[in-house]
Backbone as JSON Lines, residues from 0, in Angstrom:
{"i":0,"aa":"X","n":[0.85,-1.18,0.0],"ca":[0.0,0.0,0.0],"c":[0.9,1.24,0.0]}
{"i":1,"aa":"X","n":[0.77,1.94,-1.16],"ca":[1.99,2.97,-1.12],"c":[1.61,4.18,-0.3]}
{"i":2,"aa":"X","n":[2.28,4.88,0.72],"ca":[2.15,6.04,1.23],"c":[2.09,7.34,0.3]}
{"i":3,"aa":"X","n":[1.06,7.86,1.08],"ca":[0.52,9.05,0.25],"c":[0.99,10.56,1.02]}
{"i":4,"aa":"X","n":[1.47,11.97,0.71],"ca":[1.49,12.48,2.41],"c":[0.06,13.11,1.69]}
{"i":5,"aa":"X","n":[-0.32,13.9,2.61],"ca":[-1.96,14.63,2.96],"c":[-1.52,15.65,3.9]}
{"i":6,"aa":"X","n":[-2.58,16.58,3.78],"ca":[-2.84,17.71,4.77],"c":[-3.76,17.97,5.09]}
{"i":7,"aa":"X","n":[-4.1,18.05,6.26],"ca":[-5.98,18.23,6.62],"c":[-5.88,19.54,6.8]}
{"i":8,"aa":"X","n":[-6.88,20.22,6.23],"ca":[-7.36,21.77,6.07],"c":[-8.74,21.93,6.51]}
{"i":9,"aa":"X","n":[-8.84,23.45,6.89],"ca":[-10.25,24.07,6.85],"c":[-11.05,23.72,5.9]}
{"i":10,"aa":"X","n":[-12.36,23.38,5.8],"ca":[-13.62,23.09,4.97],"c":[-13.87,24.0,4.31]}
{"i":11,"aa":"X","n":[-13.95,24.54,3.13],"ca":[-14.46,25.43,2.21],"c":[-15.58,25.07,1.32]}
{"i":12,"aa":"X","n":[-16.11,26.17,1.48],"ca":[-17.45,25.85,0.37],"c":[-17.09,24.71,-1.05]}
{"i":13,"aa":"X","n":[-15.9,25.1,-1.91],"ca":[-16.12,24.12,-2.81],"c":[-15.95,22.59,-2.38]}
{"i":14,"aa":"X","n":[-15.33,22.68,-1.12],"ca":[-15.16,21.21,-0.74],"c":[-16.32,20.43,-0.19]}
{"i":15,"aa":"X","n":[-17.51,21.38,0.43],"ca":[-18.46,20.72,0.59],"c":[-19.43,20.09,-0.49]}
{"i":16,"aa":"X","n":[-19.47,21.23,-1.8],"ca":[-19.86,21.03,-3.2],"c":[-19.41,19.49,-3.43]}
{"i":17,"aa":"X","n":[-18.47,19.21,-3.42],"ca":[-17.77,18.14,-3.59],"c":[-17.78,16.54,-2.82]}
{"i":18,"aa":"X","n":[-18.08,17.4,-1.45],"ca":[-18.95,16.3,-0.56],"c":[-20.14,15.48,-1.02]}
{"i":19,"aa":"X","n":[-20.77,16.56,-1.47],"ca":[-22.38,16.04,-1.63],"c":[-22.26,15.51,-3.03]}
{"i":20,"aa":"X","n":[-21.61,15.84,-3.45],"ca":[-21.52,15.01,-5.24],"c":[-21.12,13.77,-4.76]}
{"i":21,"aa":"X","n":[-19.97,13.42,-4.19],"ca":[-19.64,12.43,-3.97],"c":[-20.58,11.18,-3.12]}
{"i":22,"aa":"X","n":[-21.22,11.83,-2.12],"ca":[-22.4,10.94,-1.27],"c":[-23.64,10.47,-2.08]}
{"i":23,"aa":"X","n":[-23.62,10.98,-3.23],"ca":[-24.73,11.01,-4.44],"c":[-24.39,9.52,-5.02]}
{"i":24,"aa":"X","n":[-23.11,8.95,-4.86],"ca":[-22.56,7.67,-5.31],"c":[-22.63,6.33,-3.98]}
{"i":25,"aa":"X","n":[-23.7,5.43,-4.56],"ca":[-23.89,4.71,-2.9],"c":[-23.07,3.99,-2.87]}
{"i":26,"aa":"X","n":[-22.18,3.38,-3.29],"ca":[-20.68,3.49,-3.07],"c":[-19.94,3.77,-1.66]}
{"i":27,"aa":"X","n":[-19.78,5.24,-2.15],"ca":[-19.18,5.95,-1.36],"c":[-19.79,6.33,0.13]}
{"i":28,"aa":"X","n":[-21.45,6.36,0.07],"ca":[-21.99,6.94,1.02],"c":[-21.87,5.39,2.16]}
{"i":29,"aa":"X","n":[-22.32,4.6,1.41],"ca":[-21.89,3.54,2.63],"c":[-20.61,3.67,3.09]}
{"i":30,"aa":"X","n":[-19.93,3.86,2.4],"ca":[-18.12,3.63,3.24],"c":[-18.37,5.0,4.37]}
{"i":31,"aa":"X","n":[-19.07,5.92,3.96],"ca":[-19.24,6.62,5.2],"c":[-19.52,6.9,6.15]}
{"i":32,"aa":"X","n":[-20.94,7.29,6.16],"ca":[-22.0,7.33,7.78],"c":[-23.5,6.36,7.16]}
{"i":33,"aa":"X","n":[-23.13,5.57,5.55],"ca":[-24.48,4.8,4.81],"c":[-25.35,6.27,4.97]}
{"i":34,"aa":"X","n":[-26.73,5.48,5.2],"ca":[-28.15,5.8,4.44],"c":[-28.74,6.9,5.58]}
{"i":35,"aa":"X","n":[-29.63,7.28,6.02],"ca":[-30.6,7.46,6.92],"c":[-31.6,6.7,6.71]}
{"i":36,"aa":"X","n":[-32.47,6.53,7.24],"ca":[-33.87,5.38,7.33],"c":[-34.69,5.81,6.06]}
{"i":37,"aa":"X","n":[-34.62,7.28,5.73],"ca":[-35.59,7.19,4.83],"c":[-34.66,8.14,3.68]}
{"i":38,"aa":"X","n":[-33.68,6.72,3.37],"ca":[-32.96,6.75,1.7],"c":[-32.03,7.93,1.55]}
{"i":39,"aa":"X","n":[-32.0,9.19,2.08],"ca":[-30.89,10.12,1.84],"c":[-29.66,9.75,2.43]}
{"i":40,"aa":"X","n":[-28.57,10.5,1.8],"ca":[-27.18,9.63,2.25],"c":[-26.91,10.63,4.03]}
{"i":41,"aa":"X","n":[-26.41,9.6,4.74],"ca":[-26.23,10.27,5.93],"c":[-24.59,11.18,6.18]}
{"i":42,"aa":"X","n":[-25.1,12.09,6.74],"ca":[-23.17,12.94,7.12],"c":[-23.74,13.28,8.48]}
{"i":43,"aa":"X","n":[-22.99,13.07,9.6],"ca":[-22.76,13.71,10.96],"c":[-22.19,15.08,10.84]}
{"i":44,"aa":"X","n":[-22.75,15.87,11.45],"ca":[-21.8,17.28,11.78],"c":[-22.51,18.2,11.17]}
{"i":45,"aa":"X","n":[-23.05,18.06,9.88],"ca":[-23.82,18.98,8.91],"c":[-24.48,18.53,7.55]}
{"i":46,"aa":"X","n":[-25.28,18.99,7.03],"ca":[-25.67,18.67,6.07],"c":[-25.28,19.06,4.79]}
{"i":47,"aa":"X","n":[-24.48,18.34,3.43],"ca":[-23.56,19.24,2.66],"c":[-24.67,20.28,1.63]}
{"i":48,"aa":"X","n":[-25.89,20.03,1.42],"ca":[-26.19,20.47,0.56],"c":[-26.98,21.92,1.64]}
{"i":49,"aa":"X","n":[-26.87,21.75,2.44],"ca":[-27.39,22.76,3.41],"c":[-26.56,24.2,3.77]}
{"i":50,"aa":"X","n":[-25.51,23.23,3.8],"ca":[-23.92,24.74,4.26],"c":[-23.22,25.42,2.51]}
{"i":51,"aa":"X","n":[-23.82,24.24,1.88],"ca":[-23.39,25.28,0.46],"c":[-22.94,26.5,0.13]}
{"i":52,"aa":"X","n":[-24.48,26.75,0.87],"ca":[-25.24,28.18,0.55],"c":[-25.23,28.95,2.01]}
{"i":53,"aa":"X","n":[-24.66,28.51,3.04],"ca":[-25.12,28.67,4.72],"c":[-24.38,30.21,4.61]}
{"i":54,"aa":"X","n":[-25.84,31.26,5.25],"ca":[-25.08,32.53,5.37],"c":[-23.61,32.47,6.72]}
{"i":55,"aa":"X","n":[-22.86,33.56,6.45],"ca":[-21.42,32.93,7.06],"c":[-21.8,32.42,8.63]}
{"i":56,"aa":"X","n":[-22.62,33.08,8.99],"ca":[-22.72,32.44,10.75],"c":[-23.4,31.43,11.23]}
{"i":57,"aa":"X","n":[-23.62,30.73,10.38],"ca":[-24.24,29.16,10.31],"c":[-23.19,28.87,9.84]}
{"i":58,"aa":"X","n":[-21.87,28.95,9.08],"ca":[-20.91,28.41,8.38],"c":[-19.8,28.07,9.82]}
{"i":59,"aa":"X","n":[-19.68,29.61,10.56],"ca":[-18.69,29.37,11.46],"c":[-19.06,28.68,12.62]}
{"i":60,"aa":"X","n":[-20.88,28.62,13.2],"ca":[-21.21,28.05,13.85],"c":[-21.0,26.69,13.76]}
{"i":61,"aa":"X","n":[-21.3,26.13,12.32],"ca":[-21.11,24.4,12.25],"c":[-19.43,24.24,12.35]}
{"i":62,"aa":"X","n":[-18.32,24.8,11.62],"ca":[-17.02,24.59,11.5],"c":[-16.08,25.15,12.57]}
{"i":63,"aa":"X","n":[-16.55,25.92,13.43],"ca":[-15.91,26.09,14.59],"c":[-16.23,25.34,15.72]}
{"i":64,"aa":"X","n":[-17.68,24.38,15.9],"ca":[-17.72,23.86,16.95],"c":[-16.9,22.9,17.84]}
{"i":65,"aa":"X","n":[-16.38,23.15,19.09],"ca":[-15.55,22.06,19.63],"c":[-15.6,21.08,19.43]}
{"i":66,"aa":"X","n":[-17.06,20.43,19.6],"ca":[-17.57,19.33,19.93],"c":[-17.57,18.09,18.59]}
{"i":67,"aa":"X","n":[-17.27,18.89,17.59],"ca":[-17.15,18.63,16.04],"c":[-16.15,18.78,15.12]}
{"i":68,"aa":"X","n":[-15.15,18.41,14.9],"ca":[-14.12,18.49,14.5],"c":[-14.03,18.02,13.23]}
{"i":69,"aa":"X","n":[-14.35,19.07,11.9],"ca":[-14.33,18.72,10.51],"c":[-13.09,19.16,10.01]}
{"i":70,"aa":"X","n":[-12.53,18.3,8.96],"ca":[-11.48,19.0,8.47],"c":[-10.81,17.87,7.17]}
{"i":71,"aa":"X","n":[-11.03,19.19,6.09],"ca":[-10.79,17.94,5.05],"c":[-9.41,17.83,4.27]}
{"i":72,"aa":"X","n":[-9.35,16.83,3.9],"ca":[-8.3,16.13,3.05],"c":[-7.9,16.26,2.03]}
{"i":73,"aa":"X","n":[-6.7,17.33,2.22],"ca":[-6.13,17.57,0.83],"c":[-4.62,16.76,0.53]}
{"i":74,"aa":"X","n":[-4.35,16.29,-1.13],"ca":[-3.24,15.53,-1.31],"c":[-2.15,16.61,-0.9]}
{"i":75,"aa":"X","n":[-0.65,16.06,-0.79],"ca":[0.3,17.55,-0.72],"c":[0.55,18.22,-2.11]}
{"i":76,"aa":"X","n":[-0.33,17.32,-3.26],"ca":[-0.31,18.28,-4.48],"c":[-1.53,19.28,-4.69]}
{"i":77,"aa":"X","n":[-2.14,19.82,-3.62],"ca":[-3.18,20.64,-3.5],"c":[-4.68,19.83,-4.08]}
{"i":78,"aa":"X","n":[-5.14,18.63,-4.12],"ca":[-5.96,17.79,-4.48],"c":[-7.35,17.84,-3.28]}
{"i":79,"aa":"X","n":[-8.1,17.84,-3.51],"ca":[-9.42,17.84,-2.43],"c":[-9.44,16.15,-2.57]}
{"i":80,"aa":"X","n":[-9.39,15.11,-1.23],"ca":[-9.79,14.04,-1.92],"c":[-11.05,13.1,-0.84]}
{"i":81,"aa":"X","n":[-10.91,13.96,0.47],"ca":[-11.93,13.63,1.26],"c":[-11.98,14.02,2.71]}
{"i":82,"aa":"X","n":[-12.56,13.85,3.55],"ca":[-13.17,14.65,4.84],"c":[-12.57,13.78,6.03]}
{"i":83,"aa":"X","n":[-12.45,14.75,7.01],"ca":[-12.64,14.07,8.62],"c":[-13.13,14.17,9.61]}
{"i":84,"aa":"X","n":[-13.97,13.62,10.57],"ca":[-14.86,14.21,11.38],"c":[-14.64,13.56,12.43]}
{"i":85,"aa":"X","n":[-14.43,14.08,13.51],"ca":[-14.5,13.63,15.06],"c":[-14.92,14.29,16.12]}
{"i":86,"aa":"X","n":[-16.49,13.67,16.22],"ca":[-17.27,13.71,17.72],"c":[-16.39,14.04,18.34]}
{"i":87,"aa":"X","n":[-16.12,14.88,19.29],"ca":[-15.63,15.27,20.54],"c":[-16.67,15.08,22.26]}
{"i":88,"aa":"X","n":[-16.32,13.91,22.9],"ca":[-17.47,14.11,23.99],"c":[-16.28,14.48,24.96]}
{"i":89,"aa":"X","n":[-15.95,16.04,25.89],"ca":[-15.37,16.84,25.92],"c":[-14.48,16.09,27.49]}
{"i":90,"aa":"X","n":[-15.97,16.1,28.27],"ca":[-16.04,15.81,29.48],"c":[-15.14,14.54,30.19]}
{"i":91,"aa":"X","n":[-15.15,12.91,28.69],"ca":[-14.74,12.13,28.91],"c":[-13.43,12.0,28.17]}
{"i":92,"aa":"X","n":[-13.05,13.2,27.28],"ca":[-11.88,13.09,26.85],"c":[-11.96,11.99,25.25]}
{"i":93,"aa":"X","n":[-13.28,11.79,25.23],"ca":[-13.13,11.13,23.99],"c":[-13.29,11.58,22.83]}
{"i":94,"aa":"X","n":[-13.26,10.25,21.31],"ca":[-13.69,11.49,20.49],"c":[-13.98,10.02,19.14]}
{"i":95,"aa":"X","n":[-15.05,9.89,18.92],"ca":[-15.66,9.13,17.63],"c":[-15.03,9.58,16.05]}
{"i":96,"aa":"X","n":[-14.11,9.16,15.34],"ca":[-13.86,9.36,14.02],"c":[-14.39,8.61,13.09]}
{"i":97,"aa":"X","n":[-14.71,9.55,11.97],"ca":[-15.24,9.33,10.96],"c":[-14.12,9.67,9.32]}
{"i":98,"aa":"X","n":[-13.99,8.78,8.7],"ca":[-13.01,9.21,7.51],"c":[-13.39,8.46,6.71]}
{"i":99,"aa":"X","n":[-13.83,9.98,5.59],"ca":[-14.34,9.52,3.96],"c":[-12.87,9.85,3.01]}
{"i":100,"aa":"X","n":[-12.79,8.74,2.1],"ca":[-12.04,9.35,0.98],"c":[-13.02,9.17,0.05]}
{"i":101,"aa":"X","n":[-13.31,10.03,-0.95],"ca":[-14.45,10.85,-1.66],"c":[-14.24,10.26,-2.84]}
{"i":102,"aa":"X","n":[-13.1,10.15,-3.51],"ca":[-12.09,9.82,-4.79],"c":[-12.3,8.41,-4.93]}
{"i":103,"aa":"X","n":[-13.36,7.76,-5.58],"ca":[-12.99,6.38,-5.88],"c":[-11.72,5.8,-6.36]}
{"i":104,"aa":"X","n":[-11.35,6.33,-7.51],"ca":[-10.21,6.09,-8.36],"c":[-8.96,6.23,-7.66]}
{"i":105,"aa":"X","n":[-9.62,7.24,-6.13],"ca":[-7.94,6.72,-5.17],"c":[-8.01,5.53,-4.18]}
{"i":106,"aa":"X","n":[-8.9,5.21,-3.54],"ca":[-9.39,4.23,-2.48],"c":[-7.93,3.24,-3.32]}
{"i":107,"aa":"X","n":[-7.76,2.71,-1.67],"ca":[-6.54,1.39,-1.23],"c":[-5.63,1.82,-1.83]}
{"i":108,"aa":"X","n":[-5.18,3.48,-1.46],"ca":[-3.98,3.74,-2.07],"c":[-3.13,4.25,-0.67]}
{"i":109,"aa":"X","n":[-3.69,4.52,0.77],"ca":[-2.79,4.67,1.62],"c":[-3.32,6.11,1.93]}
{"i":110,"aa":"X","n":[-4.45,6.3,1.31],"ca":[-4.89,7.98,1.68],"c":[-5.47,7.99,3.16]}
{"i":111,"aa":"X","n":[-6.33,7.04,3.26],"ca":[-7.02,6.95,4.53],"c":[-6.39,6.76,5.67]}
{"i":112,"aa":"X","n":[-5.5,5.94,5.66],"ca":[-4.19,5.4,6.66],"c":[-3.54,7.08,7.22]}
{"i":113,"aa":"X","n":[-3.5,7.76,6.09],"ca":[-2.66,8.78,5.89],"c":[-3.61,9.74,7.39]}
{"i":114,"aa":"X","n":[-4.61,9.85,6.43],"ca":[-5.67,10.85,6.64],"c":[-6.06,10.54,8.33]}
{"i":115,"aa":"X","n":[-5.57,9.43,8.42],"ca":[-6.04,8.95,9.79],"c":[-4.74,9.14,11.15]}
{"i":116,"aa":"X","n":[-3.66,8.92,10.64],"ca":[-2.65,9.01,11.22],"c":[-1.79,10.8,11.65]}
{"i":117,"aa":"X","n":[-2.38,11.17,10.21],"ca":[-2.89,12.99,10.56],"c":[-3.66,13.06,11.95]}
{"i":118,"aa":"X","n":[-4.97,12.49,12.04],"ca":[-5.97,13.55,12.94],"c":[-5.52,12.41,14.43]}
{"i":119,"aa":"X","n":[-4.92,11.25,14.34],"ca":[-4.53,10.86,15.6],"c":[-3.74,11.79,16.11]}
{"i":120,"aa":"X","n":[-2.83,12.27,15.44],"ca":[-1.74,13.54,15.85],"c":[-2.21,14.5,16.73]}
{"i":121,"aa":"X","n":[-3.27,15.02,16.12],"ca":[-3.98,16.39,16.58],"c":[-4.78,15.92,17.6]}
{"i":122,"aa":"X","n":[-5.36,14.82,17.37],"ca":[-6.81,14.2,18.96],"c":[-5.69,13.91,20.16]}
{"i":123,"aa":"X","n":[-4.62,13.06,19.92],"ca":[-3.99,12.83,21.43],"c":[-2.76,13.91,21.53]}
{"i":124,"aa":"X","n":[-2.13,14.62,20.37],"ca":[-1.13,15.75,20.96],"c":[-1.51,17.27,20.87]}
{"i":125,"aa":"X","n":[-2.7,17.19,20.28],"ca":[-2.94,18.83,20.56],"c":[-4.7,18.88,21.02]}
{"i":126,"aa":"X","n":[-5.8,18.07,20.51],"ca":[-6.82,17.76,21.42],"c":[-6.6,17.45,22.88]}
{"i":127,"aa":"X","n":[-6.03,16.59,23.3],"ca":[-5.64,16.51,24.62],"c":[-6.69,15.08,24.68]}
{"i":128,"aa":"X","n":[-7.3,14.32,23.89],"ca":[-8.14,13.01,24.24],"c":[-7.58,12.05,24.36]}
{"i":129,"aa":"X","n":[-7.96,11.13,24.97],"ca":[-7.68,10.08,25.77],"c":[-8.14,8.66,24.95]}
{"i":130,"aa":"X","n":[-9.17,8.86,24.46],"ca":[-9.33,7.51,23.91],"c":[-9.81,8.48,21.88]}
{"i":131,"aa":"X","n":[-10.05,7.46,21.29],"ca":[-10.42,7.77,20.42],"c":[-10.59,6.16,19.54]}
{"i":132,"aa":"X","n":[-12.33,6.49,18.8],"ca":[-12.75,5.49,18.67],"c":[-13.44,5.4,17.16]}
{"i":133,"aa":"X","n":[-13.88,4.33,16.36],"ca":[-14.63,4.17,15.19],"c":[-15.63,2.99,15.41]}
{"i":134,"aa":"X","n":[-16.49,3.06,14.44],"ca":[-17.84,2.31,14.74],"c":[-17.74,1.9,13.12]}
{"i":135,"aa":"X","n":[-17.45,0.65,13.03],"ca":[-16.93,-0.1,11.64],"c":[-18.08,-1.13,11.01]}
{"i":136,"aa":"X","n":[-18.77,-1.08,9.91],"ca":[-19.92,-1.82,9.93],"c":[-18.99,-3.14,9.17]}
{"i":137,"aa":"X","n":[-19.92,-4.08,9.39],"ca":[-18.59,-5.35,9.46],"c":[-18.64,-5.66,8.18]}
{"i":138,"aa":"X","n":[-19.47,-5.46,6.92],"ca":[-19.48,-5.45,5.25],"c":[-17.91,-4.29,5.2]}
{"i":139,"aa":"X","n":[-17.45,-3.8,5.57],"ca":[-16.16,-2.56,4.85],"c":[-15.26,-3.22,5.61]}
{"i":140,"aa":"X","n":[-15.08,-4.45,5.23],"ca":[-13.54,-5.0,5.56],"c":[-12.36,-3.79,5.56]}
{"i":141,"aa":"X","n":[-12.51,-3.37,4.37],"ca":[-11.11,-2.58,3.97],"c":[-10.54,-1.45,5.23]}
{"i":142,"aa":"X","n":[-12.11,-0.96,5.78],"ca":[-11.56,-0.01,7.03],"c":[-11.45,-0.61,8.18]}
{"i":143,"aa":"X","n":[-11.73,-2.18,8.29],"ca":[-11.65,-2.45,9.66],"c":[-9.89,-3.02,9.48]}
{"i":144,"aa":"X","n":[-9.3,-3.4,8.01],"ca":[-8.38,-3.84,7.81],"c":[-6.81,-2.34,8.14]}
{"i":145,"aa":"X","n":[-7.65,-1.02,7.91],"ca":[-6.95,-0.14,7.83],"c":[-6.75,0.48,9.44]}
{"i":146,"aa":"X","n":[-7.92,0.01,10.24],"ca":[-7.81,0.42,11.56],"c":[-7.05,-0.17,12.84]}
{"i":147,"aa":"X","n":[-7.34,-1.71,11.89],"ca":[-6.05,-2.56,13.03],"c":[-4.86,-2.24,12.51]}
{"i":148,"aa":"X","n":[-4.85,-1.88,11.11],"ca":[-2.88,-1.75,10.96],"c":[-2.33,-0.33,11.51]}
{"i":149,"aa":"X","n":[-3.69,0.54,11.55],"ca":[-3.0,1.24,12.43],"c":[-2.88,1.6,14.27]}
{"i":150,"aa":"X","n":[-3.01,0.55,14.87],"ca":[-3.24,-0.32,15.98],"c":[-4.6,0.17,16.52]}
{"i":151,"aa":"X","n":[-5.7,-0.03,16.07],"ca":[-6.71,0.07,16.67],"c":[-7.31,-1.1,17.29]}
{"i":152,"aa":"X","n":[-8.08,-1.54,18.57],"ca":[-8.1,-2.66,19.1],"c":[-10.06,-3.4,19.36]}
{"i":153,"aa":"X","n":[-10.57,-4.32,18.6],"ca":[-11.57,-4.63,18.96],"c":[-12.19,-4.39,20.12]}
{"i":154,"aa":"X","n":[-13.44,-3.38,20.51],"ca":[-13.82,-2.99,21.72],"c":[-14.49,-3.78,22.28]}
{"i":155,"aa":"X","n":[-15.46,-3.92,20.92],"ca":[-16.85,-4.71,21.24],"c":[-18.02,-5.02,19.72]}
{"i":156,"aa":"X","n":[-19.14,-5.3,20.07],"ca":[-19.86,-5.03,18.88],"c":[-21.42,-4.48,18.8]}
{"i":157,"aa":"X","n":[-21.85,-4.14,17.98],"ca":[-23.18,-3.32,17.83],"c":[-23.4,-4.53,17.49]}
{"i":158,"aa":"X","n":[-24.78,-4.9,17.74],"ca":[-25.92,-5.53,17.36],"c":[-26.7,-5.38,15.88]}
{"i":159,"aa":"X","n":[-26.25,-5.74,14.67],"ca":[-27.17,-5.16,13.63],"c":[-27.73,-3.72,13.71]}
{"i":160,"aa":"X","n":[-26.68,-3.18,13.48],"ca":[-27.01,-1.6,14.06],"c":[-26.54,-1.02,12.98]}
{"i":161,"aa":"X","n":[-26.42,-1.72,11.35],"ca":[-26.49,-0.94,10.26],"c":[-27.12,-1.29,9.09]}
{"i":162,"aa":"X","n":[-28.52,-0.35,8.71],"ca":[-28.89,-0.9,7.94],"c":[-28.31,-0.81,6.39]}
{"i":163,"aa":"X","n":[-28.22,-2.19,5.82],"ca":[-27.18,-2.27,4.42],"c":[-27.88,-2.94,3.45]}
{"i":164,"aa":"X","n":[-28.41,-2.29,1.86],"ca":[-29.06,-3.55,0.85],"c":[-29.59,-4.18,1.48]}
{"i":165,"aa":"X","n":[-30.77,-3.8,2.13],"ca":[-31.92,-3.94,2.52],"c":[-32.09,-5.63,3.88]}
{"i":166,"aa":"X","n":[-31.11,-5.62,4.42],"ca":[-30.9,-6.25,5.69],"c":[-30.24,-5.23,6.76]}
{"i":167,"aa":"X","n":[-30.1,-6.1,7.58],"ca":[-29.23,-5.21,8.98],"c":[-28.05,-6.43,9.47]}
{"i":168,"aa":"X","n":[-26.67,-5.24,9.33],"ca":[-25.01,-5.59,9.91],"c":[-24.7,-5.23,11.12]}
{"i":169,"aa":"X","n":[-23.94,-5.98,11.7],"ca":[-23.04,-5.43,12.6],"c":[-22.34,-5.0,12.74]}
{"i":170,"aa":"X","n":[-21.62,-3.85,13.62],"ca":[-20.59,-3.49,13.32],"c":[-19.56,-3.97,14.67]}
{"i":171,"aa":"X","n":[-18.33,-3.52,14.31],"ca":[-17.56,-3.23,15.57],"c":[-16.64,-1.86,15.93]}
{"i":172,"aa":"X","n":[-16.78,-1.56,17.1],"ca":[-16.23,-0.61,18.13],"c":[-14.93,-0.79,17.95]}
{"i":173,"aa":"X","n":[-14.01,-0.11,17.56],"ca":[-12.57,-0.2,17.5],"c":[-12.04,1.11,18.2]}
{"i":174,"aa":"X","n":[-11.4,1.14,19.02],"ca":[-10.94,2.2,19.88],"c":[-8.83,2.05,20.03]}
{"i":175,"aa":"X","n":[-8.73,3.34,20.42],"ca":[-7.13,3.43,20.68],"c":[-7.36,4.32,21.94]}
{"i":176,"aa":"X","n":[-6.32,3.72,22.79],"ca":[-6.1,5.19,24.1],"c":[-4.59,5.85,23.81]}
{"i":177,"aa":"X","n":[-4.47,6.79,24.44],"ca":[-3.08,8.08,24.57],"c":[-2.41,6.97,24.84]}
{"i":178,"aa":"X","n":[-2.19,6.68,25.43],"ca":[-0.99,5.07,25.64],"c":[-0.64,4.44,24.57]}
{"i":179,"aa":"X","n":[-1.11,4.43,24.05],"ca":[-1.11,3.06,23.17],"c":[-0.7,3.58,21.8]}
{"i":180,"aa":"X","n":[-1.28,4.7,21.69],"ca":[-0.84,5.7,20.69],"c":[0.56,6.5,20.54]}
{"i":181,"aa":"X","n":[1.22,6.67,21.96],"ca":[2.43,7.08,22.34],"c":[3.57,5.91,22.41]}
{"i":182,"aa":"X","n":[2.8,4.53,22.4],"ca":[3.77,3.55,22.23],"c":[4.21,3.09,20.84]}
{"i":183,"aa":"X","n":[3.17,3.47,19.94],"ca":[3.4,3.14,18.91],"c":[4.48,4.21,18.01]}
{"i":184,"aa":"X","n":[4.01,5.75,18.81],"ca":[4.72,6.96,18.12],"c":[6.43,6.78,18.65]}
{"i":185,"aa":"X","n":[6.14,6.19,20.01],"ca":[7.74,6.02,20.19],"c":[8.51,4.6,19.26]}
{"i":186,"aa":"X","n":[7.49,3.88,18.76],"ca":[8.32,2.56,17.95],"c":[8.99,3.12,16.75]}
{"i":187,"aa":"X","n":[8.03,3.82,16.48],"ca":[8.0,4.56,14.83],"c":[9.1,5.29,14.69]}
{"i":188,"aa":"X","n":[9.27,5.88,15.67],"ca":[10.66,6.79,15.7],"c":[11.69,6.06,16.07]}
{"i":189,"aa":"X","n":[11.7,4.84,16.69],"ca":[13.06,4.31,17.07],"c":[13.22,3.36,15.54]}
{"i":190,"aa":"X","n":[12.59,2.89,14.71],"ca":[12.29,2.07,13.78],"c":[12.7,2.76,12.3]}
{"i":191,"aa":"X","n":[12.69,4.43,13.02],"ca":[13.02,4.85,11.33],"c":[14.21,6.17,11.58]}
{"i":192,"aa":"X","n":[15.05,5.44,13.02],"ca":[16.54,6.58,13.37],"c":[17.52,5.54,12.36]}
């Protein structure tokens, strides 16, 4: 899987444009947050076809919130190629991630790994959280395959708690704590002096 580098940036209007085109492909929208119950594609945090147009203080209200942490994915050749989102629950130090790559034609190229190993940076060395977690529906092998390589650890499991092509999956809880994350950041560095 070849390494990609990335930069996570502020959300801009054309990138949300770009959001919602992309969730338009069910494809893609499952690898994300899937469906809502009644058929539109689901996004946590905001709605893309809603902030399009959002006069600016609905813009800074949704993209400044603590509790919400959007921020999307650009290649280091200035490329838009997909989003990141992490729940912040403040109190317990945690924080739920969510990561779309948008770009079919890039998927299993090392973007996501990338994109992911970015916002661990920022949740346990400049967020200050303690655990940090994903909710993996068990049909997207590919992200539950991308979450253990980057040591994420089976928590637990949801109960058919996603509905998919017209049945219901399970998923699983994959979580990392500041520990575990600092053990790995110290391997990495002794592994590549």
């Amino acid at each position: 899987m070849p390494h990609r580098g990335i930069a996570l940036k502020d959300v801009n209007r054309e990138d949300v444009g770009r959001i919602r085109r992309w969730l338009q492909d069910d494809e893609v929208s499952e690898s994300w947050f899937g469906r809502y119950s009644y058929g539109d594609p689901a996004h946590l945090g905001y709605h893309p076809e809603e902030m399009e147009d959002a006069p600016p203080e609905r813009w800074d209200s949704v993209f400044s919130d603590p509790e919400h942490r959007i921020l999307s994915i650009y290649t280091v050749g200035g490329e838009h190629v997909g989003e990141v989102h992490v729940a912040i629950e403040e109190s317990l130090g945690d924080g739920h991630v969510s990561i779309l790559i948008g770009r079919k034609d890039l998927w299993h190229q090392g973007l996501g790994s990338a994109g992911m190993r970015a916002v661990l940076g920022l949740a346990f060395n400049e967020w200050g959280l303690y655990r940090v977690w994903a909710d993996v529906p068990e049909y997207n092998t590919a992200a539950r395959a991308m979450f253990e390589h980057l040591g994420f650890v089976h928590e637990g499991t949801l109960r058919k708690s996603r509905p998919h092509e017209g049945s219901r999956f399970d998923s699983v809880v994959m979580g990392m704590l500041a520990e575990e994350y600092a053990a790995r950041e110290h391997d990495d560095l002794h592994h590549h002096v």
